[in-house]
C-alpha positions as CSV (number, residue, x, y, z in Angstrom):
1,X,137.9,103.3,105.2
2,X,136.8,99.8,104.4
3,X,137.6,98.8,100.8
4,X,135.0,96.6,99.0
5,X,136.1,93.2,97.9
6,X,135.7,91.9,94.3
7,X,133.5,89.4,93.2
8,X,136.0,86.4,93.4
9,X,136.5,87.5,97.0
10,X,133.1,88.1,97.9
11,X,132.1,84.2,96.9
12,X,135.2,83.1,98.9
13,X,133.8,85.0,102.2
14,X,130.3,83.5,101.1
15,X,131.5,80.3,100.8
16,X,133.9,80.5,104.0
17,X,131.0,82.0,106.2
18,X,128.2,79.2,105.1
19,X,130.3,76.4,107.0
20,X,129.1,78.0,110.1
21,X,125.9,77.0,109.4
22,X,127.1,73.4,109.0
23,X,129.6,73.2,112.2
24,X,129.3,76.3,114.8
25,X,132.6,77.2,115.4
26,X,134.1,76.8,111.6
27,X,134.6,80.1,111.3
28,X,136.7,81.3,113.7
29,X,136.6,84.9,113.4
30,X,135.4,86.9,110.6
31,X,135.6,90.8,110.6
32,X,134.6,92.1,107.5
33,X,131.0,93.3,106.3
34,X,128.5,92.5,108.9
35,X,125.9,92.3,105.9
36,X,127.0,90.0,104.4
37,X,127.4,87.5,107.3
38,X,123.6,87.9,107.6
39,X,122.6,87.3,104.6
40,X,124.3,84.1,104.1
41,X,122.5,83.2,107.8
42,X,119.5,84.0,106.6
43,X,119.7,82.1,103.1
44,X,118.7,78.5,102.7
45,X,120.5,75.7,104.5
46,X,124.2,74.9,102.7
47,X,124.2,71.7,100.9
48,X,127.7,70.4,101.9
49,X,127.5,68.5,98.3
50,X,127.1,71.7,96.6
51,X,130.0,73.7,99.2
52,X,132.2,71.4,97.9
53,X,131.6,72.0,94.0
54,X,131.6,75.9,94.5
55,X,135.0,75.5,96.3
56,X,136.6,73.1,93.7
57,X,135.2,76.0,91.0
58,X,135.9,79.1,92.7
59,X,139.9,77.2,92.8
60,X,139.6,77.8,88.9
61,X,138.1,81.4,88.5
62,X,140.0,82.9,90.5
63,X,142.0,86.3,88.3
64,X,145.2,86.7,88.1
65,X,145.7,90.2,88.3
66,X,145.3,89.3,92.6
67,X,148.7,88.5,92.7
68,X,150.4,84.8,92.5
69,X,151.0,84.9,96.3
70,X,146.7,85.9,97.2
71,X,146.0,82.9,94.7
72,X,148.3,80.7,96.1
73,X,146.8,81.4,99.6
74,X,142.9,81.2,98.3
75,X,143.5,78.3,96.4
76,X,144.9,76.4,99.2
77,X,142.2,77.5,101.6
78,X,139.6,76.2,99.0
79,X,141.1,73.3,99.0
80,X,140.7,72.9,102.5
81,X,137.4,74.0,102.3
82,X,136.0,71.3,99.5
83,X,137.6,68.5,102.0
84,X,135.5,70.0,104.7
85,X,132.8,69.7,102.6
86,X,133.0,66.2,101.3
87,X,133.2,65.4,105.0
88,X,130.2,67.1,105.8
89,X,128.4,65.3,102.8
90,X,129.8,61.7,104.8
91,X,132.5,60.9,101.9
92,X,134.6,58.8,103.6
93,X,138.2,60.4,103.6
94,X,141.5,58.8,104.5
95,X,142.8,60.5,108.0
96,X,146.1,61.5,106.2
97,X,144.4,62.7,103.6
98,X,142.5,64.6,105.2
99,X,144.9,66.4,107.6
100,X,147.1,67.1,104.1
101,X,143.7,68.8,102.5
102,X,143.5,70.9,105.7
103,X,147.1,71.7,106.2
104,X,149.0,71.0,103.1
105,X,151.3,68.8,105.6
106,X,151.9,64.6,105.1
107,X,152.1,62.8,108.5
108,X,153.1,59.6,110.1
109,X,153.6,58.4,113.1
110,X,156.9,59.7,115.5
111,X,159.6,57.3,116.4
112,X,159.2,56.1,120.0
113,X,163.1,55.8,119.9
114,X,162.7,60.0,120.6
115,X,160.4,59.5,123.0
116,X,162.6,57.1,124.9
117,X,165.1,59.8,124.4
118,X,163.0,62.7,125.8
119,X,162.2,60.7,129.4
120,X,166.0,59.8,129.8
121,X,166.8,63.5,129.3
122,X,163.7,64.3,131.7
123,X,164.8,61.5,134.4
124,X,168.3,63.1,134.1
125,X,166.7,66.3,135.3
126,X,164.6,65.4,137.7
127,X,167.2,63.4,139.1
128,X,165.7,59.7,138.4
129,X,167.8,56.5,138.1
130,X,166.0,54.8,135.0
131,X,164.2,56.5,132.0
132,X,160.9,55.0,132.5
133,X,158.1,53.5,134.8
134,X,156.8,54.3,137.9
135,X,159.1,56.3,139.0
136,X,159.5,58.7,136.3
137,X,156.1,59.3,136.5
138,X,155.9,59.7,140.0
139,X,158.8,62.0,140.1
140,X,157.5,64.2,137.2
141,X,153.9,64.3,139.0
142,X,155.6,65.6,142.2
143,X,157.4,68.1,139.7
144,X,154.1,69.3,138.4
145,X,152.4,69.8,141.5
146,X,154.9,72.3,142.9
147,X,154.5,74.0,139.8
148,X,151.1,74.4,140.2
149,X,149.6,77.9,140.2
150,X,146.7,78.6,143.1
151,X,143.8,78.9,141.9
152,X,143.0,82.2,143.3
153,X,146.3,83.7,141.8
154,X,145.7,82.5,138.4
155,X,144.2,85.8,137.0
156,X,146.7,87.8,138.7
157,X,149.4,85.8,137.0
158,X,147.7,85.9,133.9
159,X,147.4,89.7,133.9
160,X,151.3,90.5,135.0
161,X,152.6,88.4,132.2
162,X,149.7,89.9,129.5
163,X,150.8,93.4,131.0
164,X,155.0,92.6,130.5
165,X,154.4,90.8,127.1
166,X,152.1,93.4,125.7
167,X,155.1,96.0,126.5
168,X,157.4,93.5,124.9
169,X,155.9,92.5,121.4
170,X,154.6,96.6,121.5
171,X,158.2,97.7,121.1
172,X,159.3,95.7,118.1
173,X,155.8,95.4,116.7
174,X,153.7,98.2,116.7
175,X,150.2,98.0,117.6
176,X,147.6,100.4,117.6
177,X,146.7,102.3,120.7
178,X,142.9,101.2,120.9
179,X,144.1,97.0,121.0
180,X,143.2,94.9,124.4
181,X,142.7,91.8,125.0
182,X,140.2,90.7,127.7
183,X,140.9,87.3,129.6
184,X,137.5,85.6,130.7
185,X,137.7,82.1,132.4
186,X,135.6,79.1,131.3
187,X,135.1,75.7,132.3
188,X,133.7,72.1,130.3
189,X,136.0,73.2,127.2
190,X,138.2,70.6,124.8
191,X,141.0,73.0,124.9
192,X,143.3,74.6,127.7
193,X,142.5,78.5,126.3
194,X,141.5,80.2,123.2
195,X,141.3,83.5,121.1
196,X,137.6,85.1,120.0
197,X,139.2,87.6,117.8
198,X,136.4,90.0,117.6
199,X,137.9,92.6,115.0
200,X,139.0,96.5,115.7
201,X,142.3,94.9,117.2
202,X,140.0,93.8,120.2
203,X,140.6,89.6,121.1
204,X,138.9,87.7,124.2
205,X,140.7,85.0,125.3
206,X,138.9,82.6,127.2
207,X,141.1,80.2,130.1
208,X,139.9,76.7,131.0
209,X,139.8,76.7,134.6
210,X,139.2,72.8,134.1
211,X,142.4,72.0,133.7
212,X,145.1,73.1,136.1
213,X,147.6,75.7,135.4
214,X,151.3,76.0,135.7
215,X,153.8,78.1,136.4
216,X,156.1,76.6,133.9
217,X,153.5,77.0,131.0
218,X,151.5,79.9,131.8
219,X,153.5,82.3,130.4
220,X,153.7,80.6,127.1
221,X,150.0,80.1,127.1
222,X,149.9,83.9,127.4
223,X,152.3,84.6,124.2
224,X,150.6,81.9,122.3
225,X,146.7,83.5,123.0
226,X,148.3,87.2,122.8
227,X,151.4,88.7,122.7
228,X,152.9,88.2,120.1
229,X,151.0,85.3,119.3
230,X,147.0,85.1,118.0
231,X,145.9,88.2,119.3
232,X,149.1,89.9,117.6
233,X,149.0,88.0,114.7
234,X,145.4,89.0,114.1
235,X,145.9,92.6,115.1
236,X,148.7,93.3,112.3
237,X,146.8,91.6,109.4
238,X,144.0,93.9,110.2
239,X,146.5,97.0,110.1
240,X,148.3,95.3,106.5
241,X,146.2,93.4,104.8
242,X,142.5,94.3,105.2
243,X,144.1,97.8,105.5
244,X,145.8,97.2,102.2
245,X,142.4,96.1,100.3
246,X,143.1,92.0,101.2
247,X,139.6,91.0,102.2
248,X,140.2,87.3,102.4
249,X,142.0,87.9,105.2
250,X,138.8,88.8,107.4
251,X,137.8,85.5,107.5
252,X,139.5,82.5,109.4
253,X,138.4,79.0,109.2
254,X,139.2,76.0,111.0
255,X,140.6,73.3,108.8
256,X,142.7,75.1,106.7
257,X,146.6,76.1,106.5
258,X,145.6,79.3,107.8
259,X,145.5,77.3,110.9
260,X,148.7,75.6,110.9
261,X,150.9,78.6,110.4
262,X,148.9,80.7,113.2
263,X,149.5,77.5,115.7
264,X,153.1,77.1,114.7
265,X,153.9,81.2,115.3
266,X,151.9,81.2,118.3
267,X,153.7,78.1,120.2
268,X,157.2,79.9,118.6
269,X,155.8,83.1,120.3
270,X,157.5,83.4,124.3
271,X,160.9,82.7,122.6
272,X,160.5,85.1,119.9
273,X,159.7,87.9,122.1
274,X,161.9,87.0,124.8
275,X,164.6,84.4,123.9
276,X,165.8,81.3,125.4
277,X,166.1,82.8,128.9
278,X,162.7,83.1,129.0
279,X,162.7,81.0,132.5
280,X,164.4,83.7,134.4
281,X,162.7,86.6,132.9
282,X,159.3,84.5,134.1
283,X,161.0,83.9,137.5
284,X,161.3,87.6,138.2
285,X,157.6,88.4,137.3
286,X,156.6,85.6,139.8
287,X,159.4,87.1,142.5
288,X,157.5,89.7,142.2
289,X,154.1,88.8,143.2
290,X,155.7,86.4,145.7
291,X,155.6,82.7,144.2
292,X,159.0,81.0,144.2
293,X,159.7,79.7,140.4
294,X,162.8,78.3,139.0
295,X,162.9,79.6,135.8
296,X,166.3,78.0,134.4
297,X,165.1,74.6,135.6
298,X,161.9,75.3,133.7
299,X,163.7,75.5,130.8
300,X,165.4,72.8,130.6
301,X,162.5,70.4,131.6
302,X,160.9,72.1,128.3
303,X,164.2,71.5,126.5
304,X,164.2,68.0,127.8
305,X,160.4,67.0,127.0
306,X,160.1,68.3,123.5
307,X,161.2,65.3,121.8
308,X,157.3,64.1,122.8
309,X,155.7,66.9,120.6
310,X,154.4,63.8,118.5
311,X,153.1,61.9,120.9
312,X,149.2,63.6,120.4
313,X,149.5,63.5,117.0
314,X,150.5,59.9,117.2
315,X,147.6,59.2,119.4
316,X,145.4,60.8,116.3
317,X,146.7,58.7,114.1
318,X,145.9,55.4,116.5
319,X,142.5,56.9,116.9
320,X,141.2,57.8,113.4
321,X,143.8,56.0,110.7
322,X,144.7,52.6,112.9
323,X,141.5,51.7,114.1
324,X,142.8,51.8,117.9
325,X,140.1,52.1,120.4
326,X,140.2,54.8,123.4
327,X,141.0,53.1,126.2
328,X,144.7,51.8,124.2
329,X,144.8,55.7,122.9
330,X,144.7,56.4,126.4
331,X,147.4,54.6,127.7
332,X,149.5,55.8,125.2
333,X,149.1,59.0,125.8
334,X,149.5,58.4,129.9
335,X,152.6,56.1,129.0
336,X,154.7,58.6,126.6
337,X,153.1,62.0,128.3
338,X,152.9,61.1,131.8
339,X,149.5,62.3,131.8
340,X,147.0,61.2,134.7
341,X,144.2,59.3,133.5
342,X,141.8,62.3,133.5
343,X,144.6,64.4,132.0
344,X,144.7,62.1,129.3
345,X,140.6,61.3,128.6
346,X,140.8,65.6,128.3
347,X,142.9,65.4,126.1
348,X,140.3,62.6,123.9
349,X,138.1,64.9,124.0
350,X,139.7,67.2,122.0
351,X,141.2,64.5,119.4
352,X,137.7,62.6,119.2
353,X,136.1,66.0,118.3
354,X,134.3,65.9,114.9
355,X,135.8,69.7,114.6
356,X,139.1,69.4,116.1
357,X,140.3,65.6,115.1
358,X,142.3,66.8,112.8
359,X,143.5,69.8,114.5
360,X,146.5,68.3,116.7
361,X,148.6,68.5,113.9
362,X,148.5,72.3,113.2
363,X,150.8,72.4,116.8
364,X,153.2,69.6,115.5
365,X,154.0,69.8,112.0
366,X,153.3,73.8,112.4
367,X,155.6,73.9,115.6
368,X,158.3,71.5,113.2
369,X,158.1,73.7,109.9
370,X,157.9,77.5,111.3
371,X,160.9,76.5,113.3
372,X,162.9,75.2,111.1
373,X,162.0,78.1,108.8
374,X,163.0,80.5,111.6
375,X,166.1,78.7,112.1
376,X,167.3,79.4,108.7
377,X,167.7,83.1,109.3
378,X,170.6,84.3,111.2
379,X,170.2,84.4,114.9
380,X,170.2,88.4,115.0
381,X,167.2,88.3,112.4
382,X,164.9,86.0,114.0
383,X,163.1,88.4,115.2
384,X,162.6,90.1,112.1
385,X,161.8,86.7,110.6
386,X,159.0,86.1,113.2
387,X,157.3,89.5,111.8
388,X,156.8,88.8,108.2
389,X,155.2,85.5,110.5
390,X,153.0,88.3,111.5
391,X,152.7,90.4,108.7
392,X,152.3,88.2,105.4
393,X,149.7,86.0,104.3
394,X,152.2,82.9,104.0
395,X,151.6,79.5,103.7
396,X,153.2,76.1,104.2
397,X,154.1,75.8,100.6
398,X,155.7,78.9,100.5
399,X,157.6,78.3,103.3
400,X,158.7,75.0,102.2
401,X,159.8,77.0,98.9
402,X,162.1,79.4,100.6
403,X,163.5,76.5,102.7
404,X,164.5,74.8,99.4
405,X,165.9,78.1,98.2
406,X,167.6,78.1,101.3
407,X,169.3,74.9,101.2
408,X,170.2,75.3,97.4
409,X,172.0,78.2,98.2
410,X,174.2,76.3,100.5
């Protein structure tokens, strides 16, 4: 049985929906009434001027008898949304400020101290004298090559570790029996894959057969899209919260905190389901359909290479808040990342993006906070912390809250 939303909720979805007439692609998904996504594509054209006033009201109507946490959530979004807005109507907006409007985060640029760090610890590994240059990046190219998966096994890959994960996440987190996901392949995309969430616990994630895929990263490209990442994620809000009457939660926009805290649980996802031997469980699944994987070595090449997660959102911050051109925003990227040239002009595309821009930072400072706040529960509840990921409609600032709970209780 659907339950109706109230009026407060109703001109949120209303307002949420009309930015797809604006940007295709702002709203991500949206699963509730079908009606009333036609009629707002049928109205007049949104006025981005006027978006941006009926977000910054709607922030002040909205009744308390929703709960404080459903407030906190809306009113967050909206604010999110009015940025959007004032973008759309050409304000000129500060690139900090707006990724804090989008994702209730500050950022700055990373130390390149850590990043030093990360290709001594990656030269250790792959057995380089040095920690930079040439050879590094020779060495780590050779590296990536032999992890390269063959083109003509990629979906075969991609449906063994679906098939394993899906049994997985099923076993701690229930899903209903009628949920699939169906992987499609796509090419001339900004993004390595993506999850259409298309409602009834069905998802399509789409693979960018553009870029090259890895042995080493496929399987957490699988948790991330699916299990128990997007798809999941998606999949037990429709069971909880639009179950439960929460019909805010049938929409999802770009832009907003929403965004953050799905990134940051679906880039947490491979080791929540399957721990920090994740390598060797992978190297069995590709034992089995005959590729030759090291799975421990994998591991520590990620465990070595995380100190760059800033390096993209670094090369955002050259782009749209230092005034650095894209050839030097190139370079960076290829000096810190090791990325080929055409690796790294990909990876432009997606930062130059009038959609995306600001989007790089919903993998860093949501990868930095969710961890941290699943670091605070004892190792045996991790697990169970990763759920109410799943489950609850939380946001940065609560998080944040509980981590300050956490450390006064210390």
């Amino acid at each position: 049985m659907t339950i109706a939303a109230s009026a407060p909720i109703t001109d949120y979805l209303r307002l949420g929906l009309a930015f797809d007439r604006l940007e295709e692609g702002f709203v991500d998904a949206y699963t509730g009434d079908p009606a009333l996504r036609a009629d707002v594509a049928a109205g007049p054209a949104p006025d981005p001027a006027e978006l941006a006033d009926r977000a910054r009201g709607l922030r002040t109507e909205l009744p308390a008898e929703l709960g404080a946490a459903r407030v906190e959530f809306l009113r967050s979004h909206l604010a999110a949304m009015e940025c959007s807005a004032r973008k759309f109507a050409g304000q000129e907006i500060a690139f900090v400020d707006e990724v804090r409007a989008y994702f209730d985060v500050d950022i700055d640029l990373g130390d390149q101290q850590t990043y030093r760090e990360a290709h001594a610890a990656m030269a250790a590994e792959l057995d380089v004298p040095g920690a930079s240059g040439t050879a590094l990046a020779e060495a780590y190219a050779a590296y990536r090559r032999a992890d390269e998966i063959p083109p003509d096994r990629v979906d075969e890959c991609v449906q063994a570790f679906a098939g394993a994960l899906r049994e997985r996440v099923r076993s701690t987190h229930p899903l209903p029996d009628r949920e699939i996901v169906e992987f499609d392949v796509v090419t001339d995309k900004p993004w390595s894959g993506f999850n259409y969430y298309l409602g009834d616990y069905r998802s399509r994630v789409a693979i960018n057969v553009d870029l090259t895929q890895y042995m080493s990263t496929l399987p957490h490209l699988i948790a991330h899209e699916a299990y128990p990442g997007h798809h999941t994620e998606h999949c037990r809000k429709e069971e909880i919260l639009v179950g439960g009457g929460q019909q805010e939660q049938t929409l999802f926009l770009v832009n907003t905190p929403q965004c953050l805290m799905a990134e940051g649980l679906a880039d947490h996802a491979l080791h929540a389901a399957m721990g920090p031997d994740w390598g060797e469980w992978a190297q069995e699944i590709y034992a089995d359909l005959g590729l030759r994987f090291d799975g421990a070595r994998a591991a520590r090449m990620a465990r070595a290479s995380s100190g760059l997660l800033g390096v993209r959102q670094d090369a955002a911050l050259l782009l749209h808040d230092r005034g650095a051109d894209q050839d030097s925003v190139a370079e960076f990227l290829q000096q810190w990342l090791l990325a080929p040239p055409e690796r790294a002009r990909q990876m432009l595309r997606f930062l130059t993006s009038p959609l995306w821009r600001a989007y790089i930072s919903t993998y860093v400072e949501g990868y930095r906070l969710l961890g941290e706040w699943l670091d605070a529960a004892p190792a045996l509840q991790r697990l169970e912390r990763f759920g109410r990921l799943l489950d609850e409609p939380l946001t940065p600032a609560q998080l944040r809250a509980e981590l300050r709970d956490v450390r006064a209780g210390q």
